[in-house]
VEXZA-634341 format. One record per atom (N, C-alpha, C): residue number from 1; residue in one letter; z, x, y. Coordinates in pm, 1 decimal. Atoms other than C-alpha are relative to their C-alpha. Last residue first. Example, Ala and Ser with C-alpha at 12.3 -4.5 7.8 and 13.67 -1.06 7.14 Angstrom:
{rec 2; "S"; {-6.0; -82.0; -119.0}},
{rec 2; "S"; {714.0; 1367.0; -106.0}},
{rec 2; "S"; {73.0; -77.0; 109.0}},
{rec 1; "A"; {0.0; 89.0; -119.0}},
{rec 1; "A"; {780.0; 1230.0; -450.0}},
{rec 1; "A"; {0.0; 90.0; 120.0}},
***
This chain:
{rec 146; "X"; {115.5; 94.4; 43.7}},
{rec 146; "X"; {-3440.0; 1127.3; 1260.0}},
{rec 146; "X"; {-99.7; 52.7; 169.7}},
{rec 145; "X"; {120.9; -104.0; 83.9}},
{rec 145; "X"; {-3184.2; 1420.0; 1268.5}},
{rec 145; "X"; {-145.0; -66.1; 9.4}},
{rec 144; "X"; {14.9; -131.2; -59.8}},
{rec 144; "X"; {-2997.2; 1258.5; 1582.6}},
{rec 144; "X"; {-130.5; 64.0; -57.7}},
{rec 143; "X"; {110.2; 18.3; -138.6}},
{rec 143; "X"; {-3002.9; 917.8; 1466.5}},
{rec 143; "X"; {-50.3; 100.9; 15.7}},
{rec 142; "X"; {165.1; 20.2; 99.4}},
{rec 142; "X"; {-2835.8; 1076.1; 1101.9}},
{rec 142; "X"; {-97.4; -51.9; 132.6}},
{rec 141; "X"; {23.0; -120.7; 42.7}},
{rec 141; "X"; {-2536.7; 1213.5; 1287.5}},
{rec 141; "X"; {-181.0; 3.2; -30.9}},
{rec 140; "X"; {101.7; -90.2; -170.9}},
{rec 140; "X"; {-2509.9; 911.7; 1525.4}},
{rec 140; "X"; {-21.4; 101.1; -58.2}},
{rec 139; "X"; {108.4; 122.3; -31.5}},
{rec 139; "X"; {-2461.0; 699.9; 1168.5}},
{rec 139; "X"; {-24.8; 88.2; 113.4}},
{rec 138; "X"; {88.5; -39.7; 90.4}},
{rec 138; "X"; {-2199.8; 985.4; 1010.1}},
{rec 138; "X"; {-130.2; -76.8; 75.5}},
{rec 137; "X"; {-22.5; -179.7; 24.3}},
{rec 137; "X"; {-1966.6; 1030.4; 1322.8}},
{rec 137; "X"; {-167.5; -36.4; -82.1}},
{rec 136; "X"; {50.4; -11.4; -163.1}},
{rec 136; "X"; {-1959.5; 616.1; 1354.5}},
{rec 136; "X"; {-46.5; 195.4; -3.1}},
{rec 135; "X"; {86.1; 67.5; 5.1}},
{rec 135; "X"; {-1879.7; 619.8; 946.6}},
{rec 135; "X"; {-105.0; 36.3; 112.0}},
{rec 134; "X"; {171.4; -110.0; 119.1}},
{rec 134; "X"; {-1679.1; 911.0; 953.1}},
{rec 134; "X"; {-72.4; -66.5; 66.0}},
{rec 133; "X"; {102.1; -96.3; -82.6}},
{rec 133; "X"; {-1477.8; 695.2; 1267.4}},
{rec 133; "X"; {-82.3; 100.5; -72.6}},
{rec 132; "X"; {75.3; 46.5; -79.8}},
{rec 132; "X"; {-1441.8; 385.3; 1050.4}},
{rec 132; "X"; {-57.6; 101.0; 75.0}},
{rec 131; "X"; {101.2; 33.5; 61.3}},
{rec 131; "X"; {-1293.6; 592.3; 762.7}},
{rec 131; "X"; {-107.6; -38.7; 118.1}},
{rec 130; "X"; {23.8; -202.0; 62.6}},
{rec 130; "X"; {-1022.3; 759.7; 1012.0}},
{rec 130; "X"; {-140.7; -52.7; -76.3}},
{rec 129; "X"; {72.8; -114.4; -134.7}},
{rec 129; "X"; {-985.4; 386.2; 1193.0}},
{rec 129; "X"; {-28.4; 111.7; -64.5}},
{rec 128; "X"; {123.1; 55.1; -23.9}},
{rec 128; "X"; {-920.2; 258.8; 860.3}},
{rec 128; "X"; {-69.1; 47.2; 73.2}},
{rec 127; "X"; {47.5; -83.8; 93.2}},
{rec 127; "X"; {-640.2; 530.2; 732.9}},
{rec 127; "X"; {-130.6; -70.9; 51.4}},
{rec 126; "X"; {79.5; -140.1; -53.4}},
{rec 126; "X"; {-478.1; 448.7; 1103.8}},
{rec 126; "X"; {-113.6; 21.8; -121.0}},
{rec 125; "X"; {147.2; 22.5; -73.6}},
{rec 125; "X"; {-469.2; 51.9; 999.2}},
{rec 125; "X"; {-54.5; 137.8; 25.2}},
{rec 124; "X"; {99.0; 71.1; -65.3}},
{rec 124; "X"; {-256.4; 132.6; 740.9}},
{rec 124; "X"; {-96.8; -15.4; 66.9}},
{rec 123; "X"; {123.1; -88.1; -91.2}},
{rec 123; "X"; {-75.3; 493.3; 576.9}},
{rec 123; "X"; {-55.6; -110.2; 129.5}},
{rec 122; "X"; {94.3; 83.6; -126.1}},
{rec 122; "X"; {168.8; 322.2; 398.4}},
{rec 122; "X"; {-37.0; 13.8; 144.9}},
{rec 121; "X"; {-0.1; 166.3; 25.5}},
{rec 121; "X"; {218.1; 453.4; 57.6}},
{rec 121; "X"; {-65.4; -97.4; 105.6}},
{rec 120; "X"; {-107.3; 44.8; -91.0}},
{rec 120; "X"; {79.2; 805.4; 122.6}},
{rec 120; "X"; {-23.7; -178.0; 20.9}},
{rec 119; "X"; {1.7; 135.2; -44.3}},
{rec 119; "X"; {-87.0; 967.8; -157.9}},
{rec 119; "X"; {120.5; -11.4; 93.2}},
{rec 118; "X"; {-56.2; 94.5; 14.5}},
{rec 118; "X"; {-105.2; 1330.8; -178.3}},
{rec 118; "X"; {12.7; -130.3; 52.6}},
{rec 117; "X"; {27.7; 119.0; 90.2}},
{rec 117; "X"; {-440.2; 1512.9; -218.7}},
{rec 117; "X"; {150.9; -91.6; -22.9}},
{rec 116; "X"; {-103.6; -26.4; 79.6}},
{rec 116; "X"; {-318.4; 1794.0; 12.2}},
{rec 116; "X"; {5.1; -48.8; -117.2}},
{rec 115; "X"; {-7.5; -141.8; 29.0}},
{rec 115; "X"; {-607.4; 1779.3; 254.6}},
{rec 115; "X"; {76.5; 31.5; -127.5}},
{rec 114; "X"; {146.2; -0.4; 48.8}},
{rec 114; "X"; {-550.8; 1426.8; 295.9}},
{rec 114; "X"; {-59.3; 84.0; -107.6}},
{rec 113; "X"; {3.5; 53.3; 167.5}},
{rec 113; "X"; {-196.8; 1481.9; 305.5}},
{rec 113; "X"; {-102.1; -51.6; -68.9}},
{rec 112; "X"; {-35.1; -82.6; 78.0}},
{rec 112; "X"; {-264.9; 1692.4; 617.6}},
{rec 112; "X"; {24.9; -22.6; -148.8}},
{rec 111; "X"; {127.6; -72.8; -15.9}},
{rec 111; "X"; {-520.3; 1440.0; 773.3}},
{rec 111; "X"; {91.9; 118.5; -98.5}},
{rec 110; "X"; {89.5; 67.3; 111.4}},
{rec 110; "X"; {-232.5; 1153.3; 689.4}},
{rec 110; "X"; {-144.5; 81.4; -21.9}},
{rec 109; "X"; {-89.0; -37.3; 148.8}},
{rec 109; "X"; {49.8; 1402.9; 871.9}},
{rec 109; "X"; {-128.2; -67.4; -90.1}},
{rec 108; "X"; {-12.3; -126.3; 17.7}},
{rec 108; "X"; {-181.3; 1446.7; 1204.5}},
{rec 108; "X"; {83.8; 23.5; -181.9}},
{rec 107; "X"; {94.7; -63.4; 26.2}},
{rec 107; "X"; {-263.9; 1110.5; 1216.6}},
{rec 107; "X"; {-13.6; 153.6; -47.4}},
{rec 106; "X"; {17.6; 72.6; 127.6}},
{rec 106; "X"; {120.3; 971.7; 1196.4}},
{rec 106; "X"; {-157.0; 81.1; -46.8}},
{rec 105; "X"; {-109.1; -61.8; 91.1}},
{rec 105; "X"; {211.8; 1248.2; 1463.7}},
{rec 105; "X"; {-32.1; -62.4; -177.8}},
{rec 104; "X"; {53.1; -136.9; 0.1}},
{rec 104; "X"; {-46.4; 1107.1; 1706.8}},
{rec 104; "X"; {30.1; 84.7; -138.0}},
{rec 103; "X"; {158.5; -25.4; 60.8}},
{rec 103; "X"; {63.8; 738.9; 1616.0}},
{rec 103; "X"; {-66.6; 160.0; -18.8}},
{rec 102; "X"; {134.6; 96.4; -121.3}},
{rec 102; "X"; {400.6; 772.4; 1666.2}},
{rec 102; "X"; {-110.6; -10.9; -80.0}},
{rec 101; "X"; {90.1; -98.6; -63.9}},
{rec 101; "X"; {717.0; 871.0; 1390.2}},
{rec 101; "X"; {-118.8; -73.9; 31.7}},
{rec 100; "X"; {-37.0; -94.3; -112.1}},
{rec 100; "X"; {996.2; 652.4; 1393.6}},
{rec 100; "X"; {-121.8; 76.9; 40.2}},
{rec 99; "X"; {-22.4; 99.8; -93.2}},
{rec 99; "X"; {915.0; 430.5; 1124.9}},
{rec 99; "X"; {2.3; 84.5; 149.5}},
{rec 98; "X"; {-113.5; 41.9; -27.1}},
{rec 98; "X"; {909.2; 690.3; 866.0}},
{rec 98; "X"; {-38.1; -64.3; 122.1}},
{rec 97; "X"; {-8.7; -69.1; -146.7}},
{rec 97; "X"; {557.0; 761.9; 683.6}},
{rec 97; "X"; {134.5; -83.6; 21.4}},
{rec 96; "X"; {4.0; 126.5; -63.6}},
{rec 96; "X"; {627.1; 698.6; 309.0}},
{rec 96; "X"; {55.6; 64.5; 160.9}},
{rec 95; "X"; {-111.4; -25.1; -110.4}},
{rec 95; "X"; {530.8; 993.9; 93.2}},
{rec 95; "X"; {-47.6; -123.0; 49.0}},
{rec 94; "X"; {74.7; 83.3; -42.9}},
{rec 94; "X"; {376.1; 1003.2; -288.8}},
{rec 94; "X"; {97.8; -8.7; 158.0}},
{rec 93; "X"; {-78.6; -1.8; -142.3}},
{rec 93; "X"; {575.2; 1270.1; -514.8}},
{rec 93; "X"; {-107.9; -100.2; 54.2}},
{rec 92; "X"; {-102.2; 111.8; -15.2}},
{rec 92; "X"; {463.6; 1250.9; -893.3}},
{rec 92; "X"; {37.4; -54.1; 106.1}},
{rec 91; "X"; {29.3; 62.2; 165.7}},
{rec 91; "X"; {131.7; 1456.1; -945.8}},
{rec 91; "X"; {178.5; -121.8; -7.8}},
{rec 90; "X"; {110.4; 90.9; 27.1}},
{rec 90; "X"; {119.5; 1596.3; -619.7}},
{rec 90; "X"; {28.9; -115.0; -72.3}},
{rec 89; "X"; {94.6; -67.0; 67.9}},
{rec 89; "X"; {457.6; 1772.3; -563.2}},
{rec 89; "X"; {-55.2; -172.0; -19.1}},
{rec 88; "X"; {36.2; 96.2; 157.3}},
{rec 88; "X"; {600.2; 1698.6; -267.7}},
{rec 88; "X"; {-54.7; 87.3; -75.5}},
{rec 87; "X"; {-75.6; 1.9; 93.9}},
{rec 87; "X"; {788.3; 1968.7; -57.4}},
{rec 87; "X"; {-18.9; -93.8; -92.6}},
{rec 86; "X"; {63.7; -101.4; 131.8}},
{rec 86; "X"; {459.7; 2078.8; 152.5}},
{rec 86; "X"; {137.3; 33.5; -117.6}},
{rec 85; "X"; {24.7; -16.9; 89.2}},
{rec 85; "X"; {491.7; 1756.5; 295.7}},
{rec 85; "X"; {-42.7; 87.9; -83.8}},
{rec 84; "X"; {-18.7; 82.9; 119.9}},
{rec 84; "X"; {755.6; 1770.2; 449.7}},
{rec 84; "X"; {-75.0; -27.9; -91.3}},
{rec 83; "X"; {-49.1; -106.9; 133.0}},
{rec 83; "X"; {610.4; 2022.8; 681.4}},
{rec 83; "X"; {62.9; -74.1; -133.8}},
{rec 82; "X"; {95.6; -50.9; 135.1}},
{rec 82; "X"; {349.9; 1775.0; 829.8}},
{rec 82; "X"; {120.3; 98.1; -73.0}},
{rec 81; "X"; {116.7; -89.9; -72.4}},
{rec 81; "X"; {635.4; 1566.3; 1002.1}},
{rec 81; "X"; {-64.2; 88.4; -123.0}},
{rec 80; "X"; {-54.4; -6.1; -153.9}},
{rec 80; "X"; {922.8; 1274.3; 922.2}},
{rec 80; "X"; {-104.8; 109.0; 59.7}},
{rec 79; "X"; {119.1; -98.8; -41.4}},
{rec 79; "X"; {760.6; 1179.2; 549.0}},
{rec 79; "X"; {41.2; -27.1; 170.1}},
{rec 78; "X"; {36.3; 36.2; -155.1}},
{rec 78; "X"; {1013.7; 940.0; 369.7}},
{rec 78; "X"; {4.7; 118.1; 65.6}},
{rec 77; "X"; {-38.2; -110.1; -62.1}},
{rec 77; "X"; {964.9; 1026.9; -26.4}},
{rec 77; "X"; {29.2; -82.2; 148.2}},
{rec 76; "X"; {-53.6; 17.2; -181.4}},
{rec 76; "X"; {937.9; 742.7; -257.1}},
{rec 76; "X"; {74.3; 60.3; 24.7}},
{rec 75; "X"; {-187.8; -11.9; -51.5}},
{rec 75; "X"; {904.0; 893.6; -658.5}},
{rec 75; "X"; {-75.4; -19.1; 152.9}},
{rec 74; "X"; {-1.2; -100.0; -40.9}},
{rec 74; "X"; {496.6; 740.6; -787.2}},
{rec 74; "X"; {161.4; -25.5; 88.1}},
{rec 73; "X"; {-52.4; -126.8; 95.9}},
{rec 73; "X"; {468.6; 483.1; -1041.0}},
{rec 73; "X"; {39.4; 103.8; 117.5}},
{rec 72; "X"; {131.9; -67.1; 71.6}},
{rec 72; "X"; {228.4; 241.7; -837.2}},
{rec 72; "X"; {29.1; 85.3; -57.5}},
{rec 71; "X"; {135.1; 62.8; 106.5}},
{rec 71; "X"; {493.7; -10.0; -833.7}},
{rec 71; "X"; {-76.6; 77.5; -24.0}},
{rec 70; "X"; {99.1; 126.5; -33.8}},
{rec 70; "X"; {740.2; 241.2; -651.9}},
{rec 70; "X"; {-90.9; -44.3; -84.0}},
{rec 69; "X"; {143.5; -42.5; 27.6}},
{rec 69; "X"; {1009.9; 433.4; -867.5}},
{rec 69; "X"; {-77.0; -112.1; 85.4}},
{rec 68; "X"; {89.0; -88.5; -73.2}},
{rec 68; "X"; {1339.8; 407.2; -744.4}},
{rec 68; "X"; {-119.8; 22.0; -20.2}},
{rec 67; "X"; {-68.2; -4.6; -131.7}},
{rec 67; "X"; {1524.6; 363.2; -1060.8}},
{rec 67; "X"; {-57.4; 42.3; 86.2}},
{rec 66; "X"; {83.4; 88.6; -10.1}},
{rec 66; "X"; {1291.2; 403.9; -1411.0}},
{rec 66; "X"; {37.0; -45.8; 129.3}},
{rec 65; "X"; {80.2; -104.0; -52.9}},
{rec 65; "X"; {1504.6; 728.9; -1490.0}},
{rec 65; "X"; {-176.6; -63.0; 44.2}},
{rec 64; "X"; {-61.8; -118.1; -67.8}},
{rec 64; "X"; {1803.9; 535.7; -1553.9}},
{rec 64; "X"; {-166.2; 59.7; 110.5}},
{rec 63; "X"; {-43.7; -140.3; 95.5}},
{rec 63; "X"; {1687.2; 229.2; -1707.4}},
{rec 63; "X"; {-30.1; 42.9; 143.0}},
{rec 62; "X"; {108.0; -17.6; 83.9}},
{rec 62; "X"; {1738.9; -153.4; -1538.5}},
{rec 62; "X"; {2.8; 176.6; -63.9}},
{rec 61; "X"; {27.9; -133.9; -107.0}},
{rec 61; "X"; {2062.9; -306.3; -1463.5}},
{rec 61; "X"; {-139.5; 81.8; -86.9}},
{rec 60; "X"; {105.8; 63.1; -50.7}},
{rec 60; "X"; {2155.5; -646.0; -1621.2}},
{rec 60; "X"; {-82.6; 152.6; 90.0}},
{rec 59; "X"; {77.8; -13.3; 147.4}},
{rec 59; "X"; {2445.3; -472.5; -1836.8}},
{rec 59; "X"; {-112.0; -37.4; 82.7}},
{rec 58; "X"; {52.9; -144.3; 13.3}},
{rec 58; "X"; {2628.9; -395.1; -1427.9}},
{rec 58; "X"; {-107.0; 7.3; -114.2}},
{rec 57; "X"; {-12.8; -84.2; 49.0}},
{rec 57; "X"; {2632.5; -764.1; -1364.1}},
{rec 57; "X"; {-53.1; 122.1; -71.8}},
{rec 56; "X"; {56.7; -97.7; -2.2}},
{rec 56; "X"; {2523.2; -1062.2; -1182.4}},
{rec 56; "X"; {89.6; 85.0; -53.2}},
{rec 55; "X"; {-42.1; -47.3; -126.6}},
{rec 55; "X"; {2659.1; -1402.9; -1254.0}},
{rec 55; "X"; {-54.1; 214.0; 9.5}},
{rec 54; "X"; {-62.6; -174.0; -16.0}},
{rec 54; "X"; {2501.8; -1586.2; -1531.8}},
{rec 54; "X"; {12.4; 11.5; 135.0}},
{rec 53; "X"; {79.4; -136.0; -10.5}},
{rec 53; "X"; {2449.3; -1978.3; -1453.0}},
{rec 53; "X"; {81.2; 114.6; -56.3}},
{rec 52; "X"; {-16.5; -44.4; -101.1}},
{rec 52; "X"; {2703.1; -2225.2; -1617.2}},
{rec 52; "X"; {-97.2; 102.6; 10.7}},
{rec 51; "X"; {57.4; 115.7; -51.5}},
{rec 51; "X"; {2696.7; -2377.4; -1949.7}},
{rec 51; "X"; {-40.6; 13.3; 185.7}},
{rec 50; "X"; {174.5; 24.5; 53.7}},
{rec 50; "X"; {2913.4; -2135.6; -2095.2}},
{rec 50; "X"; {-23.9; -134.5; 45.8}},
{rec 49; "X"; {-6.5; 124.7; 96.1}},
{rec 49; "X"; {3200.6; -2066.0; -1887.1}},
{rec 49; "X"; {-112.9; -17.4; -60.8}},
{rec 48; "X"; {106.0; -33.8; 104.7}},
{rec 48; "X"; {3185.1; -1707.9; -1694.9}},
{rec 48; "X"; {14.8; -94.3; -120.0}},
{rec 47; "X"; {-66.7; 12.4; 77.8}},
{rec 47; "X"; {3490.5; -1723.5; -1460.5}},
{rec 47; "X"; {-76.0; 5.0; -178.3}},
{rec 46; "X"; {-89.4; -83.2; -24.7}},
{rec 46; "X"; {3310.6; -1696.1; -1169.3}},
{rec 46; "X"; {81.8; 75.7; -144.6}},
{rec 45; "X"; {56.9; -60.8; 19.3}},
{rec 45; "X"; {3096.7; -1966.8; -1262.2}},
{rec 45; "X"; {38.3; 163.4; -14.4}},
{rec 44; "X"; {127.5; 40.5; 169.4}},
{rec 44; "X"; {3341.6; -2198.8; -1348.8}},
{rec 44; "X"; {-61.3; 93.7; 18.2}},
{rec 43; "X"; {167.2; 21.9; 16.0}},
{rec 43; "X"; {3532.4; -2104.9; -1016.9}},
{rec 43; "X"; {-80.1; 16.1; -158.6}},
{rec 42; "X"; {22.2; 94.0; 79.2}},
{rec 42; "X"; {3913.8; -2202.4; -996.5}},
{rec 42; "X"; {-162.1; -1.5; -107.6}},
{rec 41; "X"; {-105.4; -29.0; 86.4}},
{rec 41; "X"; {4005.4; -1919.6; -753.5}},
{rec 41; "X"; {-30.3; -76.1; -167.6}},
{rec 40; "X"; {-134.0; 78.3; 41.5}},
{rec 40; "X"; {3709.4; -1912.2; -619.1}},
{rec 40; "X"; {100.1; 17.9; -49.6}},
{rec 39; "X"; {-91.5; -89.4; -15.8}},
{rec 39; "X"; {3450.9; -1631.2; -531.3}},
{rec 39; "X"; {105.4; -74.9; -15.1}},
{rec 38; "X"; {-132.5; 123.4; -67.7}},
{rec 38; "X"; {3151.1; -1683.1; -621.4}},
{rec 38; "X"; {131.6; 58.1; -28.6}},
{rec 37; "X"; {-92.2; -4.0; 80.2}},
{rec 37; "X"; {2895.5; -1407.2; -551.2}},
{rec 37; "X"; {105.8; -98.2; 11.3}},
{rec 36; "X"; {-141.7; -17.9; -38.5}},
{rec 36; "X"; {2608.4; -1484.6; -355.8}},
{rec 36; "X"; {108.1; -33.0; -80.9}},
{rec 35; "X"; {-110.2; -10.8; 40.6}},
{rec 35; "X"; {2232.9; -1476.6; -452.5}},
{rec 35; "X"; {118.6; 38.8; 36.0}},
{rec 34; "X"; {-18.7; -167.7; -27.6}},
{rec 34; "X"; {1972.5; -1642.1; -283.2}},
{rec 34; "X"; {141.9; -8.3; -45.5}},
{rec 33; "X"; {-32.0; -17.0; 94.1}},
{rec 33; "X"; {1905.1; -2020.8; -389.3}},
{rec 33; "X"; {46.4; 130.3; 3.9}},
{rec 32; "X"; {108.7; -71.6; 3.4}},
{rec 32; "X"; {1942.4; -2132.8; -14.7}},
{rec 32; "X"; {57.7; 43.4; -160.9}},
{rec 31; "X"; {-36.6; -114.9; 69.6}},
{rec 31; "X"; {2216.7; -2440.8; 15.7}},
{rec 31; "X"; {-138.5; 98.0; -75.9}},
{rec 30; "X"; {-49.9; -101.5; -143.9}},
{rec 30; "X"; {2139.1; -2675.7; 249.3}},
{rec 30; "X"; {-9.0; 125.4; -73.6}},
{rec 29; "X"; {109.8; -15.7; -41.3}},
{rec 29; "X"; {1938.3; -2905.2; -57.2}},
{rec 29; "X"; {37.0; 146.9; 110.2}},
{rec 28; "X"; {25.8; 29.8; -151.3}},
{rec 28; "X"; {2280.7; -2917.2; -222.2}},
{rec 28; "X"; {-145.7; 102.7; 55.7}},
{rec 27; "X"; {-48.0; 72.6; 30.7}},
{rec 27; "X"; {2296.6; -2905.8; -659.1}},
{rec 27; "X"; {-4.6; -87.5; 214.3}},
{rec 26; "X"; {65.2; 164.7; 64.1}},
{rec 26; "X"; {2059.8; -2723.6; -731.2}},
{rec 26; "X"; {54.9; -70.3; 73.9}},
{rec 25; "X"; {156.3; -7.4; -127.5}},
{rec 25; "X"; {2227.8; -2445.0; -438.2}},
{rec 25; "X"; {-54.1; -119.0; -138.9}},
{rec 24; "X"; {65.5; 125.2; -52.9}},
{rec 24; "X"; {2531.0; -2520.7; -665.7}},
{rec 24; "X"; {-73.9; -13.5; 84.4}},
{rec 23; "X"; {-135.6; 104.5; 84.1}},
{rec 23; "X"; {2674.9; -2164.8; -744.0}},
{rec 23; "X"; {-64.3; -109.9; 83.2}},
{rec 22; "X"; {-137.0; 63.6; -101.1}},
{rec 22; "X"; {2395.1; -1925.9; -589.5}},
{rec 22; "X"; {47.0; -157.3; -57.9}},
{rec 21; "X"; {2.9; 118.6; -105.8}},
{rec 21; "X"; {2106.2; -1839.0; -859.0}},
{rec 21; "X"; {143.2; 1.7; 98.3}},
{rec 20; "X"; {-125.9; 78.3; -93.1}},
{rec 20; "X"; {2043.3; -1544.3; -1021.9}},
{rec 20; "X"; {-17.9; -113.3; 95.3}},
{rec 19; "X"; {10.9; 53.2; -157.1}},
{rec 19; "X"; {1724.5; -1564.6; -1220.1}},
{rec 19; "X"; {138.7; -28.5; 32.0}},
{rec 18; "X"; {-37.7; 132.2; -47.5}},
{rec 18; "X"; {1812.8; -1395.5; -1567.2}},
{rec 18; "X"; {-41.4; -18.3; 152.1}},
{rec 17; "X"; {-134.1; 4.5; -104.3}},
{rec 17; "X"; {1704.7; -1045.6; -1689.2}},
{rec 17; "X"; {-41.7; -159.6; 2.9}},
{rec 16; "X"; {-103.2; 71.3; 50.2}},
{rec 16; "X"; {1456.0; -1045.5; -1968.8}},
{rec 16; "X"; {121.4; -38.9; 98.8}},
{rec 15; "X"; {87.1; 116.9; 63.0}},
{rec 15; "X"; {1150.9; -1001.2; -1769.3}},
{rec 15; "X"; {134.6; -46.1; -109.6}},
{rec 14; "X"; {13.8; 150.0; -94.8}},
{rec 14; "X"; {1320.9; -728.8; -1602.7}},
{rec 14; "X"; {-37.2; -139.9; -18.7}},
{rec 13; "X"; {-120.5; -6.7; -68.7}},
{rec 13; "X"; {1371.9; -506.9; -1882.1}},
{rec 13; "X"; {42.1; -155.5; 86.2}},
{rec 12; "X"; {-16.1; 30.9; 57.3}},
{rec 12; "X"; {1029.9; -498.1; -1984.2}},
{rec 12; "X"; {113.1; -108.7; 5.9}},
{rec 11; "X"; {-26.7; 78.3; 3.5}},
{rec 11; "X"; {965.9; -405.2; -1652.7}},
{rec 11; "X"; {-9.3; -138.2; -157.3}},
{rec 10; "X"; {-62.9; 61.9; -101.5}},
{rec 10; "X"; {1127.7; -122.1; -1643.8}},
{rec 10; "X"; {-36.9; -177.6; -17.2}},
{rec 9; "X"; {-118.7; 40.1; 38.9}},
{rec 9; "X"; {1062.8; -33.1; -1982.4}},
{rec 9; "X"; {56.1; -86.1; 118.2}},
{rec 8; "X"; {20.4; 82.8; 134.8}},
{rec 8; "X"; {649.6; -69.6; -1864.0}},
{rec 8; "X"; {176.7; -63.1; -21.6}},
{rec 7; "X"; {-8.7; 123.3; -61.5}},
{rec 7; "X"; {721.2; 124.3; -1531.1}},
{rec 7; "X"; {-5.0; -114.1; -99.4}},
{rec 6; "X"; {-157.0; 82.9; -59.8}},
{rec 6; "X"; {888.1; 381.9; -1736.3}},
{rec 6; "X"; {-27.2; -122.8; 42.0}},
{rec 5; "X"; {-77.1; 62.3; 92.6}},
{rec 5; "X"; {591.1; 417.4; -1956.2}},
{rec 5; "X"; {118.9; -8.9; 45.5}},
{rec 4; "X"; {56.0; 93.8; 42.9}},
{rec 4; "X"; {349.4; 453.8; -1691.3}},
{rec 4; "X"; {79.0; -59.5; -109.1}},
{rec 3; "X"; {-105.7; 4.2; 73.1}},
{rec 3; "X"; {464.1; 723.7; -1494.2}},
{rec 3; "X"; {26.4; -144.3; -88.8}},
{rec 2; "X"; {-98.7; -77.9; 1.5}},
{rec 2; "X"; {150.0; 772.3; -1299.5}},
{rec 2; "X"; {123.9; -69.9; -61.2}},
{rec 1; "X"; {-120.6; 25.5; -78.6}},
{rec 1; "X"; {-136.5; 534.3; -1347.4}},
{rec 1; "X"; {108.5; 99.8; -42.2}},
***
């Protein structure tokens, strides 16, 4: 795995952080636990009383050069046509097709980063179809010879 000892500090890191909660979501069923800053004048939590959740802050932040990294280690690029990718580099870069671009356009970039050996996060159903049609390709290949 690529960058392996950040993702480690990272989630070293994380595992100590706190579960933010939203100021009395225990306390009312309505209330989603997702986090929102309180904002009272009066507010206990706000106000940082012991006995009270933590409230999010900057010390809770994970390392520098561990930021941005996707789970599988590799820096998220977003990949708009084949020339983009001849600004990754292999060995760290990994591209994320952009929303925008079609199917035609998507095949044409995942055959060039094929070629290129860079990973592309999320490639989907096209990378199947591409396997599926070897397959079909390879099976009428071998009828043929037989």
């Amino acid at each position: 795995m690529i960058n392996k000892e950040m993702l480690q500090a990272r989630k070293k890191i994380s595992d100590t952080r706190p579960k933010f909660v939203r100021q009395e979501s225990w306390r009312y069923d309505r209330l989603a636990e997702n986090w929102r800053k309180p904002k009272g004048k009066d507010n206990k939590m706000r106000k940082q009383y012991s006995g009270v959740p933590p409230i999010v802050k900057i010390g809770y932040r994970g390392p520098k050069r561990s930021r941005g990294l996707h789970p599988s280690g590799y820096i998220d690029h977003i990949v708009f046509n084949v020339n983009d990718l001849t600004k990754l580099d292999v060995n760290r870069d990994a591209a994320r097709l952009a929303h925008t671009v079609g199917r035609r356009k998507r095949k044409e970039i995942l055959a060039k980063a094929g070629s290129l050996g860079i990973k592309v996060l999320n490639a989907g159903k096209l990378s199947l179809e591409k396997t599926e049609d070897n397959k079909k390709v390879k099976s009428i290949g071998q009828e043929s010879e037989e």
